[in-house]
N, CA and C atoms as a LAMMPS dump frame, in Angstrom:
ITEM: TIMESTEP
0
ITEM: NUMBER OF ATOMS
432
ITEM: BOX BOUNDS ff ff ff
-5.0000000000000000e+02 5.0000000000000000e+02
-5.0000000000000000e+02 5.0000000000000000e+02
-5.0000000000000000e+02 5.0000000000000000e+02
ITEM: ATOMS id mol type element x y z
1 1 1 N -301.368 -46.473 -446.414
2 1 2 C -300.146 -46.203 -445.693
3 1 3 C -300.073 -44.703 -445.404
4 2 1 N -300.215 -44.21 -444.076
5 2 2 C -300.051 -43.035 -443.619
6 2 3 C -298.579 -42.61 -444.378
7 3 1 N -298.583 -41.358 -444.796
8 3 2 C -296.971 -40.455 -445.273
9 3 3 C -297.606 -38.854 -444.846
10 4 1 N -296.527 -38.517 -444.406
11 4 2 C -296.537 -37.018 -443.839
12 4 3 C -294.79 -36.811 -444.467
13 5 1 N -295.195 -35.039 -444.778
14 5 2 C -293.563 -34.926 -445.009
15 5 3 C -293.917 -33.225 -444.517
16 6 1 N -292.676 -32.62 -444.45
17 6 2 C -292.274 -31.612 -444.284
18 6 3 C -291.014 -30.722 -444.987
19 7 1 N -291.198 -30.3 -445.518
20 7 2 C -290.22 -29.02 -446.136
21 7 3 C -289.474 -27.677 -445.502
22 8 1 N -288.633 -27.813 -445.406
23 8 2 C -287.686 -26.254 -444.183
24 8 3 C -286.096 -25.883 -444.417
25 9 1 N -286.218 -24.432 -444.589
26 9 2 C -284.77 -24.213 -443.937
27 9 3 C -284.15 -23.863 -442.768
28 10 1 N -282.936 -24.178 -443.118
29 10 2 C -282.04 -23.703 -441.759
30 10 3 C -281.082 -23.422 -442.224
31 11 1 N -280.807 -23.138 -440.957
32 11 2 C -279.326 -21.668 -441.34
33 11 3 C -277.852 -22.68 -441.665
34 12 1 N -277.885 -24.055 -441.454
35 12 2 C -276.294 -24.496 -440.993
36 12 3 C -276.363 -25.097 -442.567
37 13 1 N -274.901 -25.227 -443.228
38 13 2 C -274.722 -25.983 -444.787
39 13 3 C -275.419 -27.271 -444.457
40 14 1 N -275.67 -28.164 -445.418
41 14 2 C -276.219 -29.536 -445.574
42 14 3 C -274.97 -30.466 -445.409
43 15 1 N -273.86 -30.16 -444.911
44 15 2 C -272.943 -31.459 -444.619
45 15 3 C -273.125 -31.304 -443.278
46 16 1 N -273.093 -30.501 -442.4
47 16 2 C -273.209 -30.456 -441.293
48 16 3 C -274.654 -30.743 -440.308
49 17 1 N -275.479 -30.604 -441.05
50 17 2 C -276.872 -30.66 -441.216
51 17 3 C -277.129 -32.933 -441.21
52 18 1 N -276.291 -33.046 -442.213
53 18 2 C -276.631 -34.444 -442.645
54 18 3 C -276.013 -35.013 -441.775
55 19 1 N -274.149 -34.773 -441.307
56 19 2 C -273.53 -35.14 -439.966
57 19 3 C -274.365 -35.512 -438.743
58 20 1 N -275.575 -34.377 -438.3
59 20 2 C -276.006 -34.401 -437.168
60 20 3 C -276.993 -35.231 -436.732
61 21 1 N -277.59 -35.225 -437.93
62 21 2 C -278.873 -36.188 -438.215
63 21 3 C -278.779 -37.824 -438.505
64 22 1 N -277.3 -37.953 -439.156
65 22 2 C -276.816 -39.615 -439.326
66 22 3 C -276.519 -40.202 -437.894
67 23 1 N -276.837 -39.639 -436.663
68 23 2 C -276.514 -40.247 -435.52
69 23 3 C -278.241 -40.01 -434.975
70 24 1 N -279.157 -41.209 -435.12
71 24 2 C -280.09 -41.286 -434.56
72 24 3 C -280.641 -40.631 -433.605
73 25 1 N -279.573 -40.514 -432.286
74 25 2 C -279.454 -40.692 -431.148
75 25 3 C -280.101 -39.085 -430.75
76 26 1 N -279.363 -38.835 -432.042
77 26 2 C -280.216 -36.751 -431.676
78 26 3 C -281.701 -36.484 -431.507
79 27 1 N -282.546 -38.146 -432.416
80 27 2 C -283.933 -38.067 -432.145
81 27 3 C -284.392 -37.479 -430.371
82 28 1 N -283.365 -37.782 -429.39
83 28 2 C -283.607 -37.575 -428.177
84 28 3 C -283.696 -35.702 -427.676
85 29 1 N -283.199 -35.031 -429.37
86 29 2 C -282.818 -34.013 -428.714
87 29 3 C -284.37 -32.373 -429.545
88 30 1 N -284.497 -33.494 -430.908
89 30 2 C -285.613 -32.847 -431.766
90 30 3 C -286.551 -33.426 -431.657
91 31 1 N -286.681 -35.105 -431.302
92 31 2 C -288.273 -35.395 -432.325
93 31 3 C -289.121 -35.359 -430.629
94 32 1 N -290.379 -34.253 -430.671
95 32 2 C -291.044 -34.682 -429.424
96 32 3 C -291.139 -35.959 -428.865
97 33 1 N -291.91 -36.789 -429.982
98 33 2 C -292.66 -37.972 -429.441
99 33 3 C -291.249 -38.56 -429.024
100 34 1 N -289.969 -38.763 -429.161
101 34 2 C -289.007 -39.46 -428.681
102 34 3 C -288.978 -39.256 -427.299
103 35 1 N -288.831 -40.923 -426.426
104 35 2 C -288.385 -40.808 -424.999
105 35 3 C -286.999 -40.999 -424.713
106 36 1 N -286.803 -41.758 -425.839
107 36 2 C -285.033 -42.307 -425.53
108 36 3 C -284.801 -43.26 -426.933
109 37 1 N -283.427 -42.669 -427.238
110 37 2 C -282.994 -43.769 -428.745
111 37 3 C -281.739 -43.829 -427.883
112 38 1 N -281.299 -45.281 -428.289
113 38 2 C -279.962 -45.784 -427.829
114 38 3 C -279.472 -46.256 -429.074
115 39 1 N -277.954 -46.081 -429.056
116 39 2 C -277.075 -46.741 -429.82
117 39 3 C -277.119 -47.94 -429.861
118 40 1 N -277.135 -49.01 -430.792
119 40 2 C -276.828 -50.818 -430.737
120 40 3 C -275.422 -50.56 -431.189
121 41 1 N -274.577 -50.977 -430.374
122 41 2 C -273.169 -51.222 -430.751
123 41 3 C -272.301 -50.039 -431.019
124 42 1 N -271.356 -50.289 -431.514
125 42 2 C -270.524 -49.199 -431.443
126 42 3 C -269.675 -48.941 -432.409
127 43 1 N -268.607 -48.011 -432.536
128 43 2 C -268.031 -47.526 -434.042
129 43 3 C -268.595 -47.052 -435.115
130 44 1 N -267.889 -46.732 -436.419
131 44 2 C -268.673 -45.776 -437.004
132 44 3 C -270.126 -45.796 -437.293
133 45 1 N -271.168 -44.741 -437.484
134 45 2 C -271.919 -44.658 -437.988
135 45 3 C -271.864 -45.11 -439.592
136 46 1 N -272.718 -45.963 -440.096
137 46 2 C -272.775 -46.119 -441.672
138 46 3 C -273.931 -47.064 -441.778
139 47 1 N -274.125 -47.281 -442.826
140 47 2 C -275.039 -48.224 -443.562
141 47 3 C -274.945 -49.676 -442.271
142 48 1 N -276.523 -49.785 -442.057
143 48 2 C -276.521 -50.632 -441.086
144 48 3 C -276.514 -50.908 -439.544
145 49 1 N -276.015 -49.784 -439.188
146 49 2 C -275.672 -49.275 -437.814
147 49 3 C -277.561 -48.885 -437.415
148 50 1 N -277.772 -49.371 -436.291
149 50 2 C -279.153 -49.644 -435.355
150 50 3 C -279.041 -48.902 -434.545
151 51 1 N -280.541 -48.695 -434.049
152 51 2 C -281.056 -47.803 -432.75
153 51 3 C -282.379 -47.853 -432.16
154 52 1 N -282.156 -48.184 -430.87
155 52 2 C -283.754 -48.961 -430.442
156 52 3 C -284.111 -47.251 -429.589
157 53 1 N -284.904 -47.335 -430.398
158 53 2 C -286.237 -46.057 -429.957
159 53 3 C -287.199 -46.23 -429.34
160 54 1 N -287.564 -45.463 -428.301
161 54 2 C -288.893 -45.705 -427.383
162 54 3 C -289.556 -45.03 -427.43
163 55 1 N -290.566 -44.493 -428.154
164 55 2 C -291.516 -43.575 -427.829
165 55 3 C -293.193 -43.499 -427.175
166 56 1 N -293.575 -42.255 -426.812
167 56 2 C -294.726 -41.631 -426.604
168 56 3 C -295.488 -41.293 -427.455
169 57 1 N -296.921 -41.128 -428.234
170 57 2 C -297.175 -40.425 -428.59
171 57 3 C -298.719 -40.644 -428.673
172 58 1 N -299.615 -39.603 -428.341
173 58 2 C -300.825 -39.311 -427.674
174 58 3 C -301.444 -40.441 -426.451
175 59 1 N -299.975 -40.785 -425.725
176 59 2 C -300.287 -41.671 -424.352
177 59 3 C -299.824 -43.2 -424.955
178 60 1 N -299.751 -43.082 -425.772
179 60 2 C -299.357 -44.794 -426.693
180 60 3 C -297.971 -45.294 -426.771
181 61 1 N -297.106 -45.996 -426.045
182 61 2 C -295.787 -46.184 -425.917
183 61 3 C -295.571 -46.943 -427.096
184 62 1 N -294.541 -46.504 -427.715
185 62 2 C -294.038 -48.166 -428.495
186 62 3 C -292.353 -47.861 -428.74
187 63 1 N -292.002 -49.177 -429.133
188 63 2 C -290.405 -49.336 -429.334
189 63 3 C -290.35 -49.741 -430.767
190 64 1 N -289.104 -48.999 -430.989
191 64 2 C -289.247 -49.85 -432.538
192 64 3 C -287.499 -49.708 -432.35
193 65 1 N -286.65 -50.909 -433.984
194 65 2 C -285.629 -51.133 -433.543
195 65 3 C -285.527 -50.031 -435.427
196 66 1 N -284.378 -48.856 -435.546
197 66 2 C -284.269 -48.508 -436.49
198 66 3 C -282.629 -48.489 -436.731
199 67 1 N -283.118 -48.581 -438.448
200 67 2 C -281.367 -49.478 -438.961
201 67 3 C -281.226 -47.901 -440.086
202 68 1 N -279.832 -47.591 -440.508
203 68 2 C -279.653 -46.818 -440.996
204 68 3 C -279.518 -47.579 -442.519
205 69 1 N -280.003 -47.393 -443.684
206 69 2 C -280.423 -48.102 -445.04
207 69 3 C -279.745 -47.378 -445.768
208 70 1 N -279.58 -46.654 -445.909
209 70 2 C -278.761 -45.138 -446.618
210 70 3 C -277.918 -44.26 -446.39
211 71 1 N -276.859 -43.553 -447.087
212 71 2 C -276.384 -42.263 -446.636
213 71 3 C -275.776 -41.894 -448.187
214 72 1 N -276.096 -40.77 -448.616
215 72 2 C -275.477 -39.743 -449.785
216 72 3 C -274.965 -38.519 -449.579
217 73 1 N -274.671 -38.046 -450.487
218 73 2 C -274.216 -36.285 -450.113
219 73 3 C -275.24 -35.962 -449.722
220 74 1 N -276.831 -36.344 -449.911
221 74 2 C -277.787 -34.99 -449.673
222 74 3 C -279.235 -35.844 -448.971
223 75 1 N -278.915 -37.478 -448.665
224 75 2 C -279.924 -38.207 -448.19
225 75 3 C -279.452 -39.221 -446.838
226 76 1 N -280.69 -39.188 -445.999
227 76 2 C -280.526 -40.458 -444.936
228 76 3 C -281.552 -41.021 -445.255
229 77 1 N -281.915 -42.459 -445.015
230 77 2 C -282.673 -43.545 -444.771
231 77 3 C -283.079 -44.149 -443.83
232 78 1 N -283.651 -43.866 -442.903
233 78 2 C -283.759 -44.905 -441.551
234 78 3 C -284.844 -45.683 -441.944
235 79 1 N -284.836 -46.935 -441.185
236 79 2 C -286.318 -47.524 -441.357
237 79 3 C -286.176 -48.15 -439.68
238 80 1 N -287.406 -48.105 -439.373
239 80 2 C -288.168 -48.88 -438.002
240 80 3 C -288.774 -49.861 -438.022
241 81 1 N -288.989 -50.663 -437.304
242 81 2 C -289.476 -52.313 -437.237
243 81 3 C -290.313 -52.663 -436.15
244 82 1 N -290.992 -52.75 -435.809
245 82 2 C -291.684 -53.8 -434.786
246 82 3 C -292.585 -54.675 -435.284
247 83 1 N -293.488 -55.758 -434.3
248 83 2 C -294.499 -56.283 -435.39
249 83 3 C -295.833 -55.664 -435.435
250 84 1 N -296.19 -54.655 -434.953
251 84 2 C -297.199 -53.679 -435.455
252 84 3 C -297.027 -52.716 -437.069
253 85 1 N -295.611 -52.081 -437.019
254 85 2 C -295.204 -51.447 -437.76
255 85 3 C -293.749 -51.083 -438.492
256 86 1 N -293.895 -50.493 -439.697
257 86 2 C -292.913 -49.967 -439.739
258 86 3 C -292.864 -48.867 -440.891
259 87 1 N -291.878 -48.022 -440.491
260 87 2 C -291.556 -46.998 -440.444
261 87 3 C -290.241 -46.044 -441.493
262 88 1 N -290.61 -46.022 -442.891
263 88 2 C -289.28 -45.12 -443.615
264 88 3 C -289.365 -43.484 -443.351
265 89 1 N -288.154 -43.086 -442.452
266 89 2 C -287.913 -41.75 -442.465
267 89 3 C -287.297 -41.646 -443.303
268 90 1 N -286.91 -40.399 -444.608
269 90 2 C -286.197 -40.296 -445.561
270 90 3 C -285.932 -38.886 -445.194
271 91 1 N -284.432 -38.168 -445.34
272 91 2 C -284.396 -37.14 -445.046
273 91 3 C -283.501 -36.674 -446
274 92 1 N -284.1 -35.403 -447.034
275 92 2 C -283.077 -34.967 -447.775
276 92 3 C -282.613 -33.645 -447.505
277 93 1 N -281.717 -33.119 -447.952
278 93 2 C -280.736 -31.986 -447.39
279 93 3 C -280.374 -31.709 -448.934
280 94 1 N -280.679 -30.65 -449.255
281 94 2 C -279.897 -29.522 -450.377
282 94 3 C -279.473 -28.364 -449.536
283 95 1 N -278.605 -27.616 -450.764
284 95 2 C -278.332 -26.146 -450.381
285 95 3 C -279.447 -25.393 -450.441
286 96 1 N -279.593 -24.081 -450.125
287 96 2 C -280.381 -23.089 -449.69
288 96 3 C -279.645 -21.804 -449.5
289 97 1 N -278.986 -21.178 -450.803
290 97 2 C -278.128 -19.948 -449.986
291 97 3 C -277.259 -20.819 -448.936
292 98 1 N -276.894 -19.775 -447.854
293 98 2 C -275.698 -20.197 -447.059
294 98 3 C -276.021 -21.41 -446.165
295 99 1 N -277.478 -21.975 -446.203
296 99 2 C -277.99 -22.732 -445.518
297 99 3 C -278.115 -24.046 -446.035
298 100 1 N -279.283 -24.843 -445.491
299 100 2 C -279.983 -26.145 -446.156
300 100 3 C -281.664 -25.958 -446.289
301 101 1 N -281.696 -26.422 -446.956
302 101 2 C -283.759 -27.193 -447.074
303 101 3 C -283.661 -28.325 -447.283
304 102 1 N -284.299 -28.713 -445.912
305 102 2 C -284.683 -29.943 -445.422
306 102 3 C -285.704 -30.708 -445.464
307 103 1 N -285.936 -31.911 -445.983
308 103 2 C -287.305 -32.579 -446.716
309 103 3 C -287.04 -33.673 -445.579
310 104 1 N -288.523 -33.631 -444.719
311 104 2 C -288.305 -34.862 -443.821
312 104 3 C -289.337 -35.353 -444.573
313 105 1 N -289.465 -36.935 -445.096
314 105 2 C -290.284 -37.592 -445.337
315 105 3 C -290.492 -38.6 -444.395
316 106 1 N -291.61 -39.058 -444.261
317 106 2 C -292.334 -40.324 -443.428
318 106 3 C -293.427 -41.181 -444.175
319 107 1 N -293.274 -42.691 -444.092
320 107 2 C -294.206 -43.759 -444.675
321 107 3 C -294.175 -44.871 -444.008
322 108 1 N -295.223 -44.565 -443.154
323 108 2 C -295.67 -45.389 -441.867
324 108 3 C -296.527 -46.71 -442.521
325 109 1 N -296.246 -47.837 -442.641
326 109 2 C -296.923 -48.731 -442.768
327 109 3 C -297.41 -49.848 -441.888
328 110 1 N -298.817 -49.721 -441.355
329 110 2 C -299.171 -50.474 -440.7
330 110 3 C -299.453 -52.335 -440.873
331 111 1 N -299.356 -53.396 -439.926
332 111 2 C -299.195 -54.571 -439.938
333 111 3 C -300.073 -54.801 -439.298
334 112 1 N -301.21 -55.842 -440.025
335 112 2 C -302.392 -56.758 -439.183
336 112 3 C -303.058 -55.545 -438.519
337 113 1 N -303.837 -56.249 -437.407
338 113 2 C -305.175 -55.259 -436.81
339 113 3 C -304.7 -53.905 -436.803
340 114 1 N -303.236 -53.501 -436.338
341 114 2 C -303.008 -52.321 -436.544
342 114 3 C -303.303 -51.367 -437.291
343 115 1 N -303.59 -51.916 -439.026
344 115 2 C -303.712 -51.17 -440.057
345 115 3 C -305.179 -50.922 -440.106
346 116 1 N -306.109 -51.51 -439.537
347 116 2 C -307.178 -50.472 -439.05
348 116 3 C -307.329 -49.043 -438.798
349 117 1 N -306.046 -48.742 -438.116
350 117 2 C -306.047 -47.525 -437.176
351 117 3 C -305.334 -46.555 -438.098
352 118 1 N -304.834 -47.262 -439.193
353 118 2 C -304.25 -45.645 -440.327
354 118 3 C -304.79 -44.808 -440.498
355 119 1 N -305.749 -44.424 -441.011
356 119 2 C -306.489 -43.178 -440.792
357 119 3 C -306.505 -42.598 -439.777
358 120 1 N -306.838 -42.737 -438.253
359 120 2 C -306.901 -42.216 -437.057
360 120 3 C -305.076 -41.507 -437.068
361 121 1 N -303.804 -42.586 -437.317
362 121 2 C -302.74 -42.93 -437.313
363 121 3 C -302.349 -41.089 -438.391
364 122 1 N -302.772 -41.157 -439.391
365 122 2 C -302.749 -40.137 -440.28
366 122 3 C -302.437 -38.958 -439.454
367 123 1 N -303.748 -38.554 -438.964
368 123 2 C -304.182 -37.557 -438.12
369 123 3 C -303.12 -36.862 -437.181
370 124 1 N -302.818 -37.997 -436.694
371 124 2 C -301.974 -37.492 -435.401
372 124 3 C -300.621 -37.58 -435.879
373 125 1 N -300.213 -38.257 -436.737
374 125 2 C -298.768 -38.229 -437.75
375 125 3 C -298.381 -36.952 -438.144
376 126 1 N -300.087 -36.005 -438.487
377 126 2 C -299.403 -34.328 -439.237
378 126 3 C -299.003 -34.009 -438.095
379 127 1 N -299.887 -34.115 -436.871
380 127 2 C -299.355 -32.893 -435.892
381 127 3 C -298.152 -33.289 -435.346
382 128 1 N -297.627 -34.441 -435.406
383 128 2 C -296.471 -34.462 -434.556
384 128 3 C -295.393 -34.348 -435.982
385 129 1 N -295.988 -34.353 -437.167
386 129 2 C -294.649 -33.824 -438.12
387 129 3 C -294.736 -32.443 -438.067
388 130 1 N -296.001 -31.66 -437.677
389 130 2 C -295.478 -30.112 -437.632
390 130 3 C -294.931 -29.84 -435.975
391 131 1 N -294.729 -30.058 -434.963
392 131 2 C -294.06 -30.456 -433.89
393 131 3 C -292.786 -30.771 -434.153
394 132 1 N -292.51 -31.309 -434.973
395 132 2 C -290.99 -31.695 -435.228
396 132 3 C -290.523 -30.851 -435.702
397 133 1 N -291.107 -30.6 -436.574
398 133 2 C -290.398 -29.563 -438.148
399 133 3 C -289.977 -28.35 -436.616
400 134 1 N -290.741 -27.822 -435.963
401 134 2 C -290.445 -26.764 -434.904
402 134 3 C -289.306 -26.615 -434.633
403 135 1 N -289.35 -28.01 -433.463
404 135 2 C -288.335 -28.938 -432.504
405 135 3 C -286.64 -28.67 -433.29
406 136 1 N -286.873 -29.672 -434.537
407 136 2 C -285.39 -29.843 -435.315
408 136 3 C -285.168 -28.511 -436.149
409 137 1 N -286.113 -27.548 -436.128
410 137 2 C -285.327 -26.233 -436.718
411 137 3 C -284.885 -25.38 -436.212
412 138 1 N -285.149 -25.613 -434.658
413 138 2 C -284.575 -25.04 -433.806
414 138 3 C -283.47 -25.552 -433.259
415 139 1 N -283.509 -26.964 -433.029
416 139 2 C -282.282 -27.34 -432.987
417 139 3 C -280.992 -27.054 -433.93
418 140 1 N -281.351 -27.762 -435.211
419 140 2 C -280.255 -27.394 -436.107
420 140 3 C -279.775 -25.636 -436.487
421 141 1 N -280.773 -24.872 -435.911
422 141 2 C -280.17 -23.863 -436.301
423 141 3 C -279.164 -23.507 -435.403
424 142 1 N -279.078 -24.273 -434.028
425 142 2 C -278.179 -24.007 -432.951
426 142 3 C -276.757 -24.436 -433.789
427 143 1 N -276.821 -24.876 -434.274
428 143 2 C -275.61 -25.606 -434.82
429 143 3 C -274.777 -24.56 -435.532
430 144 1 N -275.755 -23.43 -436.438
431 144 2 C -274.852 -22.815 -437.089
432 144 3 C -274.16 -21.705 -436.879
């Protein structure tokens, strides 16, 4: 099972930090490989609340449908679904001085012929988690 993680700060506290990030939908605004995440339904964000994601990544489209599994003072949970794969983002948020450090975790598990391709899958998982780490630290620092 491919896992990539990343470690970072930013300048904004971790409630505001965790606020921004419990709405999927921002994937449209940090994660490269994202083409488009939509909301499923409507009203509050919480435990359970969905988001069908479309992405790109090295020319390879796929959709996956992701459900929110978690929320704490200092953690999110998403997980992704299709029948190729799926997907736990875990994202934790502590303090940092006036800021946060941010732990993006990822544990990509591949399904049937797919899981052939984990290793290759690995590879291209770091670079688009150091691509992100970029992307969302620049974003979130807009925030503060």
């Amino acid at each position: 099972m491919p896992t990539v993680e990343r470690t970072f700060v930013v300048t904004p506290p971790p409630a505001t930090v965790l606020e921004y990030l419990r709405d999927f939908t921002h994937t449209n605004e940090w994660d490269p490989g994202t083409d488009q995440t939509t909301r499923n339904g409507s009203g509050p964000i919480e435990v359970g609340t969905t988001w069908h994601n479309k992405s790109t990544i090295v020319g390879i489209s796929t959709e996956l449908e992701y459900t929110l599994t978690e929320i704490t003072d200092s953690r999110l949970v998403f997980v992704g679904r299709n029948d190729t794969a799926t997907t736990t983002d875990t994202i934790t948020v502590v303090p940092d001085g006036t800021g946060s450090q941010l732990t993006y975790h990822v544990d990509l598990d591949m399904h049937g012929a797919a899981a052939l391709a984990a290793p290759a899958v690995k590879l291209v998982f770091e670079k688009v988690a150091s691509d992100t780490e970029k992307q969302l630290t620049e974003v979130l620092n807009r925030l503060a």
